[in-house]
Every structure is written in C-alpha cells, then in structure tokens.
mmCIF file of the N, C-alpha and C atoms, coordinates in Angstrom:
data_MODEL
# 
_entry.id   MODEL 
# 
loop_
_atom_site.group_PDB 
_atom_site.id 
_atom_site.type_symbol 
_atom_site.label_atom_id 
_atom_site.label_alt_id 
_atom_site.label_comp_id 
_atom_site.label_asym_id 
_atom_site.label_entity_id 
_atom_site.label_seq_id 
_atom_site.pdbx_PDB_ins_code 
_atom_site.Cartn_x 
_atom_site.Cartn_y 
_atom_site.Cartn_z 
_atom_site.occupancy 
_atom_site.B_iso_or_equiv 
_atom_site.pdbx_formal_charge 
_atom_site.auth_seq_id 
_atom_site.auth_comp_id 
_atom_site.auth_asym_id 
_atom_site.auth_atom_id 
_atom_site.pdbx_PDB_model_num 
ATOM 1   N N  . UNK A 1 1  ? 1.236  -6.633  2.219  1.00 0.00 ? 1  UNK A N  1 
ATOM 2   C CA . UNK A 1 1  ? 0.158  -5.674  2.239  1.00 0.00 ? 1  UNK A CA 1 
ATOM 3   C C  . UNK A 1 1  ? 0.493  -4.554  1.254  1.00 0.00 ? 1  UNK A C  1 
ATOM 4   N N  . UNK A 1 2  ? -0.420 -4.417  0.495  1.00 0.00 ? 2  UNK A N  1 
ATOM 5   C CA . UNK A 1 2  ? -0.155 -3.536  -0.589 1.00 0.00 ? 2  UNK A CA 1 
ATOM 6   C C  . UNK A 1 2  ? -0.767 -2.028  0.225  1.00 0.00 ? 2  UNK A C  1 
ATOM 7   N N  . UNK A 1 3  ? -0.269 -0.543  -0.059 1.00 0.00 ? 3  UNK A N  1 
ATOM 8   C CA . UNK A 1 3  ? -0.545 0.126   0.622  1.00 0.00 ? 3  UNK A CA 1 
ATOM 9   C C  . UNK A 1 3  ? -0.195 1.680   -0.384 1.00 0.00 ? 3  UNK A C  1 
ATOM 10  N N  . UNK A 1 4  ? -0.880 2.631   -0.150 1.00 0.00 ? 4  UNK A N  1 
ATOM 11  C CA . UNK A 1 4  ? -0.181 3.984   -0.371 1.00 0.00 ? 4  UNK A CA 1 
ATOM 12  C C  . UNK A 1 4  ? 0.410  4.971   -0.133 1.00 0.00 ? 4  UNK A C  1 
ATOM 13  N N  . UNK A 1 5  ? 1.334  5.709   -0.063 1.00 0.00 ? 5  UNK A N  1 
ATOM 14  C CA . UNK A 1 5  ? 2.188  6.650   0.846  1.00 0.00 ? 5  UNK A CA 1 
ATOM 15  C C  . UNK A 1 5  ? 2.458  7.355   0.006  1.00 0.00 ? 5  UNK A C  1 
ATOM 16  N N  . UNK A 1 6  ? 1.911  8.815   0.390  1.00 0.00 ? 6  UNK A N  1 
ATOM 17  C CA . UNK A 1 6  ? 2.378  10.001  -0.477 1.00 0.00 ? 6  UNK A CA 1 
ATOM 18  C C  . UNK A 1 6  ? 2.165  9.864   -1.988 1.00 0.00 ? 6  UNK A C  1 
ATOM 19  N N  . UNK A 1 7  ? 1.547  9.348   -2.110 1.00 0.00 ? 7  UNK A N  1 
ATOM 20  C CA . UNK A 1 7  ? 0.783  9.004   -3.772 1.00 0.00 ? 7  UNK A CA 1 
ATOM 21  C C  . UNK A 1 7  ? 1.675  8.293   -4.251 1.00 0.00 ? 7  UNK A C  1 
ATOM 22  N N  . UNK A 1 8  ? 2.323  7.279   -4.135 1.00 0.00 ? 8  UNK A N  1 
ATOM 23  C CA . UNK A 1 8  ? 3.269  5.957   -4.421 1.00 0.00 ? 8  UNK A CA 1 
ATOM 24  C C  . UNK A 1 8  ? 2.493  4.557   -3.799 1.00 0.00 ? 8  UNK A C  1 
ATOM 25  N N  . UNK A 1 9  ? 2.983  4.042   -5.034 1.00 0.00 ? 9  UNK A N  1 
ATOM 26  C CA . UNK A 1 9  ? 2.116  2.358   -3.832 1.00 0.00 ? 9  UNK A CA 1 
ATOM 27  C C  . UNK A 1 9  ? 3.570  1.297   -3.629 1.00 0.00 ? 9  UNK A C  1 
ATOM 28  N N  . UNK A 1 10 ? 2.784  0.812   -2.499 1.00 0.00 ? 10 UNK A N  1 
ATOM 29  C CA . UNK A 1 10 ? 4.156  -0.370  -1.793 1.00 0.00 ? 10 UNK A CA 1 
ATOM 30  C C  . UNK A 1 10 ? 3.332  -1.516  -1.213 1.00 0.00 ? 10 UNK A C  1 
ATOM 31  N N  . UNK A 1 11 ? 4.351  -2.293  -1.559 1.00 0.00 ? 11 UNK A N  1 
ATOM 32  C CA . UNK A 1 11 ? 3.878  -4.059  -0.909 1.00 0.00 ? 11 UNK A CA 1 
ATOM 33  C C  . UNK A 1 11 ? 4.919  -4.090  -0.350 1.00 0.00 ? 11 UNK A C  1 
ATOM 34  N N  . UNK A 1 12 ? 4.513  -4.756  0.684  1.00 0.00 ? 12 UNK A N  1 
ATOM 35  C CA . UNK A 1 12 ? 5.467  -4.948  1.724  1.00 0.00 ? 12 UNK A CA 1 
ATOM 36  C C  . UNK A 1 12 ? 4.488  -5.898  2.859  1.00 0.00 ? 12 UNK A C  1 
ATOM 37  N N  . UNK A 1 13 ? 5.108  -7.060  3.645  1.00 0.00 ? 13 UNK A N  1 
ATOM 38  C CA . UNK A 1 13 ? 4.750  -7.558  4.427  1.00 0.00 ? 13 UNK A CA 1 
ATOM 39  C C  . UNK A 1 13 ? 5.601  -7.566  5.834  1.00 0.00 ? 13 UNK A C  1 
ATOM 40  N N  . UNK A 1 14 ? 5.129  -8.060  6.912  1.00 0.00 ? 14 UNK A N  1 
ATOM 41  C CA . UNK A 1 14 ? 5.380  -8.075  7.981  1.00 0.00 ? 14 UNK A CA 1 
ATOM 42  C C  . UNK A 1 14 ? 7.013  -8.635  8.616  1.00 0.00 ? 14 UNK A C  1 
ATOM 43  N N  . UNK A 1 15 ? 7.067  -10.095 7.671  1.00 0.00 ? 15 UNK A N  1 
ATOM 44  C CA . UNK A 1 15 ? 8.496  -10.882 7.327  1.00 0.00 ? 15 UNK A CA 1 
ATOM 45  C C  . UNK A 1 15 ? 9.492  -9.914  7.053  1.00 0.00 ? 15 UNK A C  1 
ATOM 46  N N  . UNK A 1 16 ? 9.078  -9.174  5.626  1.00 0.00 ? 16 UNK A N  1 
ATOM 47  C CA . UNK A 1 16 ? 10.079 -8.410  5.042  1.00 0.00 ? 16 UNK A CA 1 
ATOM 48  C C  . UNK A 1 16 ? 10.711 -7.302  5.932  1.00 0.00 ? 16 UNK A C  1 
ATOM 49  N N  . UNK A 1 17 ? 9.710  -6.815  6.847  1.00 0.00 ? 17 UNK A N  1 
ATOM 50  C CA . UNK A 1 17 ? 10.372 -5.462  7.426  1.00 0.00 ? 17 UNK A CA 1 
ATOM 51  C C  . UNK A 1 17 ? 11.217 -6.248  8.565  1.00 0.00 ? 17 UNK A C  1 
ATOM 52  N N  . UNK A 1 18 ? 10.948 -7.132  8.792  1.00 0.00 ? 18 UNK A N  1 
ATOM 53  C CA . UNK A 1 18 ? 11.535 -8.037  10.044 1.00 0.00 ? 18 UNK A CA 1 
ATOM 54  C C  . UNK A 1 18 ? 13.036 -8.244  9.615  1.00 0.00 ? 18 UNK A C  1 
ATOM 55  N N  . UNK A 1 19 ? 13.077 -8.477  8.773  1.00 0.00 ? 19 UNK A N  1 
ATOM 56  C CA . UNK A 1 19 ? 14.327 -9.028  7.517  1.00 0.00 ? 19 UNK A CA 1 
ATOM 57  C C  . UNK A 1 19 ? 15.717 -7.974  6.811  1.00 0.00 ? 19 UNK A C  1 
ATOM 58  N N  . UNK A 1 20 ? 15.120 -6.763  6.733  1.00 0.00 ? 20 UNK A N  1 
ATOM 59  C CA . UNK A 1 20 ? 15.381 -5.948  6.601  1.00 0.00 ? 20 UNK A CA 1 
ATOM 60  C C  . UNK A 1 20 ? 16.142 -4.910  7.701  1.00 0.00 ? 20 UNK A C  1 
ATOM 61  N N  . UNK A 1 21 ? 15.393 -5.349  8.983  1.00 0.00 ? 21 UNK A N  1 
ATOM 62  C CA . UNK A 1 21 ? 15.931 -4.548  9.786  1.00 0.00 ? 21 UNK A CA 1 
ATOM 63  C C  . UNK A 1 21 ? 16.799 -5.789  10.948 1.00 0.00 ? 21 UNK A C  1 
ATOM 64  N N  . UNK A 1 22 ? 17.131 -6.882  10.179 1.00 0.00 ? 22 UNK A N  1 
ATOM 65  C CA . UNK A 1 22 ? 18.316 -7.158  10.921 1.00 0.00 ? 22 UNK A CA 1 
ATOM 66  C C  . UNK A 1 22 ? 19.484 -6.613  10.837 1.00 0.00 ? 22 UNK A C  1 
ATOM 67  N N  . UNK A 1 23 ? 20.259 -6.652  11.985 1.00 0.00 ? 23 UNK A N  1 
ATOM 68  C CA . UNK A 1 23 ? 21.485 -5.775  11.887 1.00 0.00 ? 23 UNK A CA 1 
ATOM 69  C C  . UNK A 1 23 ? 21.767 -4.197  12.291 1.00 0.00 ? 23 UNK A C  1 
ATOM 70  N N  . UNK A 1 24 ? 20.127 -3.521  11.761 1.00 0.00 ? 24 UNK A N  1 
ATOM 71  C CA . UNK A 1 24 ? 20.141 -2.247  11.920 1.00 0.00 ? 24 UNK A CA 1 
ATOM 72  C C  . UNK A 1 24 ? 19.850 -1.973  13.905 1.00 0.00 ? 24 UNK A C  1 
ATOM 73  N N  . UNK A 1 25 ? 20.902 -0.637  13.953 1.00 0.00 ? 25 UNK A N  1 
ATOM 74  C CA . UNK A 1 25 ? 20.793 -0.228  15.284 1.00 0.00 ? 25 UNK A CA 1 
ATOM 75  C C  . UNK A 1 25 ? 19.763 0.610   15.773 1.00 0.00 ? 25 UNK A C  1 
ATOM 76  N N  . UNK A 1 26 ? 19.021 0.237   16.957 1.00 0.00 ? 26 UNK A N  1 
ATOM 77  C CA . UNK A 1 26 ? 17.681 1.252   16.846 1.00 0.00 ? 26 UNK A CA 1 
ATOM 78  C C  . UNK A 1 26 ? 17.960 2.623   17.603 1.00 0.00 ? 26 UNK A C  1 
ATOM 79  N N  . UNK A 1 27 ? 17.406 3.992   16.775 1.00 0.00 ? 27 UNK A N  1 
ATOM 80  C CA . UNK A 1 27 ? 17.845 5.193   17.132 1.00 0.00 ? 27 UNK A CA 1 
ATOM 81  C C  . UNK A 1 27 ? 17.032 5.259   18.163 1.00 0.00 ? 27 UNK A C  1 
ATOM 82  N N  . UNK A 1 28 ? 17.261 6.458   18.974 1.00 0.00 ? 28 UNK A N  1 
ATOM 83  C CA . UNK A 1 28 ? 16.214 6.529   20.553 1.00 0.00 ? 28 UNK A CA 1 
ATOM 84  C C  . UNK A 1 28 ? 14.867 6.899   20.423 1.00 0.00 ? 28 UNK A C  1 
ATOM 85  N N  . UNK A 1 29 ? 13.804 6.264   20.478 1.00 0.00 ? 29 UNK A N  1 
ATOM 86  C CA . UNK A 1 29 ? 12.673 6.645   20.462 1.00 0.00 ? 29 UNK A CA 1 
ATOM 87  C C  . UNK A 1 29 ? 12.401 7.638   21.600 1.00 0.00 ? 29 UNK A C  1 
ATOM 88  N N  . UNK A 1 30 ? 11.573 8.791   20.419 1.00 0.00 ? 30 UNK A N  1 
ATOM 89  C CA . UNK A 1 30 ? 11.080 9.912   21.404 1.00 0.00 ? 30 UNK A CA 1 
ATOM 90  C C  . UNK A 1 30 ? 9.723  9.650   22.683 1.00 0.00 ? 30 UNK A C  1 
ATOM 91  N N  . UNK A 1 31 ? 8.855  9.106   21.779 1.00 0.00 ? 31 UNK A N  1 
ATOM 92  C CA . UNK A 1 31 ? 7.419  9.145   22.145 1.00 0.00 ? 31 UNK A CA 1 
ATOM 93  C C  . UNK A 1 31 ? 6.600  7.307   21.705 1.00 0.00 ? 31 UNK A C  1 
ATOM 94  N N  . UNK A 1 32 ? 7.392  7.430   20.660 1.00 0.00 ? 32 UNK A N  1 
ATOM 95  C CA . UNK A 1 32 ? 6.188  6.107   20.199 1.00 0.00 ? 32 UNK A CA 1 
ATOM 96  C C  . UNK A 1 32 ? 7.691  5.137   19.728 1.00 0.00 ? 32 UNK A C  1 
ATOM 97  N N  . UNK A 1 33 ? 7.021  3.455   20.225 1.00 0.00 ? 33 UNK A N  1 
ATOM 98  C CA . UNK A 1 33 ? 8.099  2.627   19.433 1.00 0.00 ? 33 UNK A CA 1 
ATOM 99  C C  . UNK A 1 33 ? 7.287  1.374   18.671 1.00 0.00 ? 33 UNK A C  1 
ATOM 100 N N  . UNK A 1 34 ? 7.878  0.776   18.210 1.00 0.00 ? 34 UNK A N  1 
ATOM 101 C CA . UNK A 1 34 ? 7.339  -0.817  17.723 1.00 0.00 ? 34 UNK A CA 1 
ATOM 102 C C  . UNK A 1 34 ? 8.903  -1.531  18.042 1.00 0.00 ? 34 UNK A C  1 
ATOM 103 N N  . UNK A 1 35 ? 8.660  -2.533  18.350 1.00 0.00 ? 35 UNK A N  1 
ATOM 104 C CA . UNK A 1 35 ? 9.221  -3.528  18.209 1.00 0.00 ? 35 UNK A CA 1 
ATOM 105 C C  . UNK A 1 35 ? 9.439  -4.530  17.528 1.00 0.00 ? 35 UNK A C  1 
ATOM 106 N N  . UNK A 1 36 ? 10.398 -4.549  16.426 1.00 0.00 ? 36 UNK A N  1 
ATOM 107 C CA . UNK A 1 36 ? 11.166 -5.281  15.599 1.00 0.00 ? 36 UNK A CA 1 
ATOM 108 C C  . UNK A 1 36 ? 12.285 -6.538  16.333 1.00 0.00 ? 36 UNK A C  1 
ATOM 109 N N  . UNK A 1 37 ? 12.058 -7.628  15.968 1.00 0.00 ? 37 UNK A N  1 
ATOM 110 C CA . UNK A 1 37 ? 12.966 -8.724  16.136 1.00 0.00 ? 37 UNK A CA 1 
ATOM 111 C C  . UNK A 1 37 ? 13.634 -8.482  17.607 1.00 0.00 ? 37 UNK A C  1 
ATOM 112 N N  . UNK A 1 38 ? 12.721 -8.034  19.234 1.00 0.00 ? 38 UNK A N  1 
ATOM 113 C CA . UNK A 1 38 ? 13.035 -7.941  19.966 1.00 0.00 ? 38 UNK A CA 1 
ATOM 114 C C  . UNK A 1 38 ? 13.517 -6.475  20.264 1.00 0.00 ? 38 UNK A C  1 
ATOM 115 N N  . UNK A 1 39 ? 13.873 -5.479  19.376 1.00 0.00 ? 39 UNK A N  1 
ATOM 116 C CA . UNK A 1 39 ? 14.190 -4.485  19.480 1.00 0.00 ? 39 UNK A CA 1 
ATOM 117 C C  . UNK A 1 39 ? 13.180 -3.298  19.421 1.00 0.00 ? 39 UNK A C  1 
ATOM 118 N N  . UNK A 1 40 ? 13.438 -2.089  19.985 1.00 0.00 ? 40 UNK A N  1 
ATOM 119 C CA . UNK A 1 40 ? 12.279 -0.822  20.078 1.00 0.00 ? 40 UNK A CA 1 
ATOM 120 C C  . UNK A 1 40 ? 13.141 0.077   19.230 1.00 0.00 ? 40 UNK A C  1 
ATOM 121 N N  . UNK A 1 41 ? 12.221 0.384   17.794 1.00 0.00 ? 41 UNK A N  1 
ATOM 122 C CA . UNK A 1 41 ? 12.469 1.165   17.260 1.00 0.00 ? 41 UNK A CA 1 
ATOM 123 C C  . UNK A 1 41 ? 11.702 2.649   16.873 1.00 0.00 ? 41 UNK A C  1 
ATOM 124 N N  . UNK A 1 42 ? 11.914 3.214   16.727 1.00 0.00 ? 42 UNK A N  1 
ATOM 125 C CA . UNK A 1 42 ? 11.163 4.645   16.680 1.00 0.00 ? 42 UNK A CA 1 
ATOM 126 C C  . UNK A 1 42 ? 10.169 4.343   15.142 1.00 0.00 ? 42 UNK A C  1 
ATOM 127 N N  . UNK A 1 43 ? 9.014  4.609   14.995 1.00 0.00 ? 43 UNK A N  1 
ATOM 128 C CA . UNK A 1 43 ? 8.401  4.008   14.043 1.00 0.00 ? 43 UNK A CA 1 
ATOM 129 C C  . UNK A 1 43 ? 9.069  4.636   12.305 1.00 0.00 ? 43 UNK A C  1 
ATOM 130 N N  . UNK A 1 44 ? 9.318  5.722   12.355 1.00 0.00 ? 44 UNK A N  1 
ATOM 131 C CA . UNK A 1 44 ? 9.557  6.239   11.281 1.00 0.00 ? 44 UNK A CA 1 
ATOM 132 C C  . UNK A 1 44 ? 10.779 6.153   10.858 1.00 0.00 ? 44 UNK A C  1 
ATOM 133 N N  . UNK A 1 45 ? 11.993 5.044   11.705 1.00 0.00 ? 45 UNK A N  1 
ATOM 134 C CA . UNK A 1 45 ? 12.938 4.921   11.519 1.00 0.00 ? 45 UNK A CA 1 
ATOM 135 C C  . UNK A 1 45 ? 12.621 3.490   10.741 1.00 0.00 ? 45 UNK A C  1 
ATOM 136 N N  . UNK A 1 46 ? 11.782 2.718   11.096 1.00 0.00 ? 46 UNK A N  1 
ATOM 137 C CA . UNK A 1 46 ? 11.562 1.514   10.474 1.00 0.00 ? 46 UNK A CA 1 
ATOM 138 C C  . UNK A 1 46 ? 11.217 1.635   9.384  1.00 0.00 ? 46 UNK A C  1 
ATOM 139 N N  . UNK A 1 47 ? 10.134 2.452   8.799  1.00 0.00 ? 47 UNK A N  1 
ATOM 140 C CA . UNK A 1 47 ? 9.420  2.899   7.397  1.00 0.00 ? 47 UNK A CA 1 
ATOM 141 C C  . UNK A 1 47 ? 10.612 3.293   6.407  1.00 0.00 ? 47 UNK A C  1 
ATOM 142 N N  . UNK A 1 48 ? 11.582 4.204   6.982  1.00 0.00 ? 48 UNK A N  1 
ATOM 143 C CA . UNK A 1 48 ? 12.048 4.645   6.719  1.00 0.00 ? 48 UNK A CA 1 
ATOM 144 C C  . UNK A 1 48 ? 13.365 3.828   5.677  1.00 0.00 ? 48 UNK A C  1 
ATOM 145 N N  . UNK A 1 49 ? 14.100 3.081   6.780  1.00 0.00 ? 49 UNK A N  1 
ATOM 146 C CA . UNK A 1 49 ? 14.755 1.796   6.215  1.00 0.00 ? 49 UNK A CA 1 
ATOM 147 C C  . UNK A 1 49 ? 14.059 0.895   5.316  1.00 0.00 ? 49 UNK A C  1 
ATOM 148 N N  . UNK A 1 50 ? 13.198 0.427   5.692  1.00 0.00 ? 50 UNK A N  1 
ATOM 149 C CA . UNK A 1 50 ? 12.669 -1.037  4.722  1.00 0.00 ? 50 UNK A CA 1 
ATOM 150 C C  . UNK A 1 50 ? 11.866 -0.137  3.491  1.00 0.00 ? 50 UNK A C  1 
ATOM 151 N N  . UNK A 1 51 ? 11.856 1.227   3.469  1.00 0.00 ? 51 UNK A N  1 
ATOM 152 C CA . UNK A 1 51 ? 11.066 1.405   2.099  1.00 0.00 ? 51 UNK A CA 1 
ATOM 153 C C  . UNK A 1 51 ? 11.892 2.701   1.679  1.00 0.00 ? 51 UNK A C  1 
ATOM 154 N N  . UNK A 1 52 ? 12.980 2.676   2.172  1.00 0.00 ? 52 UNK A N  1 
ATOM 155 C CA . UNK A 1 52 ? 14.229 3.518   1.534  1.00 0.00 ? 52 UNK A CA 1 
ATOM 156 C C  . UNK A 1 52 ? 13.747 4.709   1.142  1.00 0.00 ? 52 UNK A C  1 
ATOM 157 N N  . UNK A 1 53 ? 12.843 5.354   2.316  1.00 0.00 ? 53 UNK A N  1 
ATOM 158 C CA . UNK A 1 53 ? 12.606 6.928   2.184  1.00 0.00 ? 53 UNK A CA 1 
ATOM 159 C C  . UNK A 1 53 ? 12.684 7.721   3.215  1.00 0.00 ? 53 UNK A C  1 
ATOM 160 N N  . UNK A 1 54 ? 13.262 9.019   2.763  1.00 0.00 ? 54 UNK A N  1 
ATOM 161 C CA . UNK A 1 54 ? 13.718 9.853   3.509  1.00 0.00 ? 54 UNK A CA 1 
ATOM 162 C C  . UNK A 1 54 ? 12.310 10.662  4.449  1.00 0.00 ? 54 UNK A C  1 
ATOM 163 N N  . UNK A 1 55 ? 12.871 10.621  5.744  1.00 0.00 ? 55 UNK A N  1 
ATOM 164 C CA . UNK A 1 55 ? 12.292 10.953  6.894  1.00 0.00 ? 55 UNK A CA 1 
ATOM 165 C C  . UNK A 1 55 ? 11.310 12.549  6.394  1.00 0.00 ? 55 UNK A C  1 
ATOM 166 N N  . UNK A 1 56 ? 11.436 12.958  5.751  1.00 0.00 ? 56 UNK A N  1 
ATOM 167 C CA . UNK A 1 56 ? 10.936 14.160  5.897  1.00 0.00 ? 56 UNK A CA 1 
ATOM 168 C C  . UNK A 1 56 ? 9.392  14.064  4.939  1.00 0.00 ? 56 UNK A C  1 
ATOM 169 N N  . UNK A 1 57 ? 9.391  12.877  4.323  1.00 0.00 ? 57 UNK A N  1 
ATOM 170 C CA . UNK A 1 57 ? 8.539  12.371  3.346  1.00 0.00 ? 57 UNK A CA 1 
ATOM 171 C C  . UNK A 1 57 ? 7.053  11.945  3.912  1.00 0.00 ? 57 UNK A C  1 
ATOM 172 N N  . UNK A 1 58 ? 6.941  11.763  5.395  1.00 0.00 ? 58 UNK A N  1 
ATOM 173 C CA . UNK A 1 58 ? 5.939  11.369  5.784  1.00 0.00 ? 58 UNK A CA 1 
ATOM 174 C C  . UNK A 1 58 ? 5.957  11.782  7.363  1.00 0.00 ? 58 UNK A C  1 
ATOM 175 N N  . UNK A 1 59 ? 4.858  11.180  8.026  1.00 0.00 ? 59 UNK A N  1 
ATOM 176 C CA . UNK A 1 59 ? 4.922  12.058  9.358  1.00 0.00 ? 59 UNK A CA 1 
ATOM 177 C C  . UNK A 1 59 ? 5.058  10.134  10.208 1.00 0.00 ? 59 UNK A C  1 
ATOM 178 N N  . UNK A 1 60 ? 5.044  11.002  11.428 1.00 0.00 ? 60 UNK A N  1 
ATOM 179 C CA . UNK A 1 60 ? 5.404  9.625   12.522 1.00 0.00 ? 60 UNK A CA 1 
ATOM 180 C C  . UNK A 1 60 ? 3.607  8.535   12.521 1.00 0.00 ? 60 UNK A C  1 
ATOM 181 N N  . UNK A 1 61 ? 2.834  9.588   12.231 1.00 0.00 ? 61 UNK A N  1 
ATOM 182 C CA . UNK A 1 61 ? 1.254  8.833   12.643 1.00 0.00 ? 61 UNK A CA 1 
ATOM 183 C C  . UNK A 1 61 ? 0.972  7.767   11.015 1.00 0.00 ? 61 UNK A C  1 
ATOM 184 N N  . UNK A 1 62 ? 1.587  8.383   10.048 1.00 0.00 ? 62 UNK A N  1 
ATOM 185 C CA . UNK A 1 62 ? 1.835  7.864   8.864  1.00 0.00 ? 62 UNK A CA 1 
ATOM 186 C C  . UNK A 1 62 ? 2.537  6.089   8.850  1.00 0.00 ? 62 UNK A C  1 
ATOM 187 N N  . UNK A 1 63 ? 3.906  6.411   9.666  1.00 0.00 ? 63 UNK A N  1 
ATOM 188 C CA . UNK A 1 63 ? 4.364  4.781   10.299 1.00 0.00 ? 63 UNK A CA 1 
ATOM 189 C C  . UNK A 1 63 ? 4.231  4.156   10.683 1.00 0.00 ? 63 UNK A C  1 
ATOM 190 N N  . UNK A 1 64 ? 2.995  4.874   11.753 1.00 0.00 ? 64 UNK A N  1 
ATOM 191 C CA . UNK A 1 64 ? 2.129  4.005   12.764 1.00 0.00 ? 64 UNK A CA 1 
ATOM 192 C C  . UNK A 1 64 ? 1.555  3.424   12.117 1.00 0.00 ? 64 UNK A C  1 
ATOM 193 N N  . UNK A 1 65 ? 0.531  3.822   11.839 1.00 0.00 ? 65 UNK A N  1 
ATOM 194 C CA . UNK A 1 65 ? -1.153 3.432   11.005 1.00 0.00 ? 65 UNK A CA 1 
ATOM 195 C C  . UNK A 1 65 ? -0.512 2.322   9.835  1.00 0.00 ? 65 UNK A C  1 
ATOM 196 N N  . UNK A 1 66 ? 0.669  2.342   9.086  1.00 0.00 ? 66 UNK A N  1 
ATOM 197 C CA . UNK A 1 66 ? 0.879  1.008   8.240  1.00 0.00 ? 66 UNK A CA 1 
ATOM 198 C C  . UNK A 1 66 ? 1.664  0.075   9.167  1.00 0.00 ? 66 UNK A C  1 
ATOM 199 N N  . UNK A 1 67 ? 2.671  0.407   10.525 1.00 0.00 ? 67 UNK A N  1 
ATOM 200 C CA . UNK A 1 67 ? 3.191  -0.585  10.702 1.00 0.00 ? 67 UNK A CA 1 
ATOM 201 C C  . UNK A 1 67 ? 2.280  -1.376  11.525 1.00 0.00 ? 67 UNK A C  1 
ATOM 202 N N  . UNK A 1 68 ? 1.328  -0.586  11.988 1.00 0.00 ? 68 UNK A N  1 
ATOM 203 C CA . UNK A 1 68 ? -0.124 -1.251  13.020 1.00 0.00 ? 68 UNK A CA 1 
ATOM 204 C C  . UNK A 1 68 ? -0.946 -1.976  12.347 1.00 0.00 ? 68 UNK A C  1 
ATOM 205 N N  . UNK A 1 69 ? -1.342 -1.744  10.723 1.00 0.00 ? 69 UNK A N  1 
ATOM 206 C CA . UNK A 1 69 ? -1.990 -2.825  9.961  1.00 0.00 ? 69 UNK A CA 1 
ATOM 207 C C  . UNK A 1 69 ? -1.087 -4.231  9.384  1.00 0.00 ? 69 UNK A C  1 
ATOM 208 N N  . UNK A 1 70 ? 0.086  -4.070  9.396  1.00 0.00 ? 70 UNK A N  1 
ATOM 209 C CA . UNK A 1 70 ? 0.847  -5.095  9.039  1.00 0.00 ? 70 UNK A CA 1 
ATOM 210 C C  . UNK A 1 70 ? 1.426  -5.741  10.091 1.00 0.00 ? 70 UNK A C  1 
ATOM 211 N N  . UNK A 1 71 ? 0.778  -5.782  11.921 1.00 0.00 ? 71 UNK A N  1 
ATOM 212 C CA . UNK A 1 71 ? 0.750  -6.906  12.775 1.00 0.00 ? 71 UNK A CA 1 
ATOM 213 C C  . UNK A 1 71 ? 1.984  -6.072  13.682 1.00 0.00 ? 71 UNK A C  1 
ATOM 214 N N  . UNK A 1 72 ? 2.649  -4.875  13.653 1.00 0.00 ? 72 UNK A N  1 
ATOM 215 C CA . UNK A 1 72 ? 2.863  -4.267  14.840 1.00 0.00 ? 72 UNK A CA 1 
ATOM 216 C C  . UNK A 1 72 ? 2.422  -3.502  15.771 1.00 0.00 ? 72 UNK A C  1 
ATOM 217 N N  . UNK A 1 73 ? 2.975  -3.569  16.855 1.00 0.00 ? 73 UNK A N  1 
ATOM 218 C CA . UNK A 1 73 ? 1.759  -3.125  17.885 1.00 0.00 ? 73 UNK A CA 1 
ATOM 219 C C  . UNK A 1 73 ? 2.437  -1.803  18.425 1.00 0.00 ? 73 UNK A C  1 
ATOM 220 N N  . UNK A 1 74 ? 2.371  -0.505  17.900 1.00 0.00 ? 74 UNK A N  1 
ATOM 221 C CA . UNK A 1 74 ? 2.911  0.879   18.665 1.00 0.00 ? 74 UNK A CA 1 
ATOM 222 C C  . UNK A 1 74 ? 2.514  1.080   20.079 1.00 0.00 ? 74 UNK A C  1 
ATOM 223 N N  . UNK A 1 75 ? 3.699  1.088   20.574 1.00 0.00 ? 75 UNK A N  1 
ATOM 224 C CA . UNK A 1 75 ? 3.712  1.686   22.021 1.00 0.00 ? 75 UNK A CA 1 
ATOM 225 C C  . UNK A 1 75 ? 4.049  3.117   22.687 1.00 0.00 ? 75 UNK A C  1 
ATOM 226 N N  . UNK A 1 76 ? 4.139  3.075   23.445 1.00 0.00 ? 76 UNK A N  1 
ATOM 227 C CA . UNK A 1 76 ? 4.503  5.256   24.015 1.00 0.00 ? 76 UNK A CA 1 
ATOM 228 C C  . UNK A 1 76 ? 4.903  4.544   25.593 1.00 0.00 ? 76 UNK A C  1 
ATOM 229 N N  . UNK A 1 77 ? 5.974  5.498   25.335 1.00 0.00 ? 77 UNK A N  1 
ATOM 230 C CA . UNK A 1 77 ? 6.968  5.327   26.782 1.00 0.00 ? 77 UNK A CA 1 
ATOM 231 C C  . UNK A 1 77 ? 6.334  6.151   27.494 1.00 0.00 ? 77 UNK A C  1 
# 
C-alpha cells in the first residue's frame, strides 16, 4: 500500500511489517494495540520500526489509520 506521512510517501504492505517485526520485543501498550505475529504492540511502536522513524514524527491516530488500512485491526484495553 502506497501511502503518505508527513509529506513523504511509503509502500509498504501487510507481509512486510509482519517480517520486520520478527524478533522485536513489544513495549507496553498504553491505550491502543495491534497485533503483530501473535503479539500486542503499541501502534506507533510498529510504524515506527518497519518505516525507521522516530516517534516524535507522527501521532498514535496517524499509526492507526495506516496500520487499519493495511488489514490490522486496533484494539483499546
């Protein structure tokens, strides 16, 4: 899915972030998670890793809204 963030464009699909975040440990979700390869990750920790940008670059509703069009489903504890 080709997409825009902060006036940059990115492709990225659903596989890839899956792929990417093997191995990685998931930090504690505050409020909202997705689930990666069985695991609950905080959404902006995922964006964050698979498109190698720093957290302060975008907001949490920002991670949502692309990781929710590319077939994850955000949840709230």
């Amino acid at each position: 899915m080709r997409f825009i963030l902060k006036g940059k464009a990115y492709d990225i699909d659903k596989r890839e972030i899956e792929a990417r975040m093997i191995g990685v440990a998931p930090e504690a979700a505050r409020k909202y998670y997705v689930t990666v390869n069985g695991k609950e990750y905080p959404p902006k920790q995922v964006l964050s890793q698979t498109l190698g940008l720093i957290r302060v670059e975008f907001t949490t509703m920002d991670a949502a809204s692309i990781l929710r069009r590319l077939g994850f489903e955000l949840k709230q504890y």
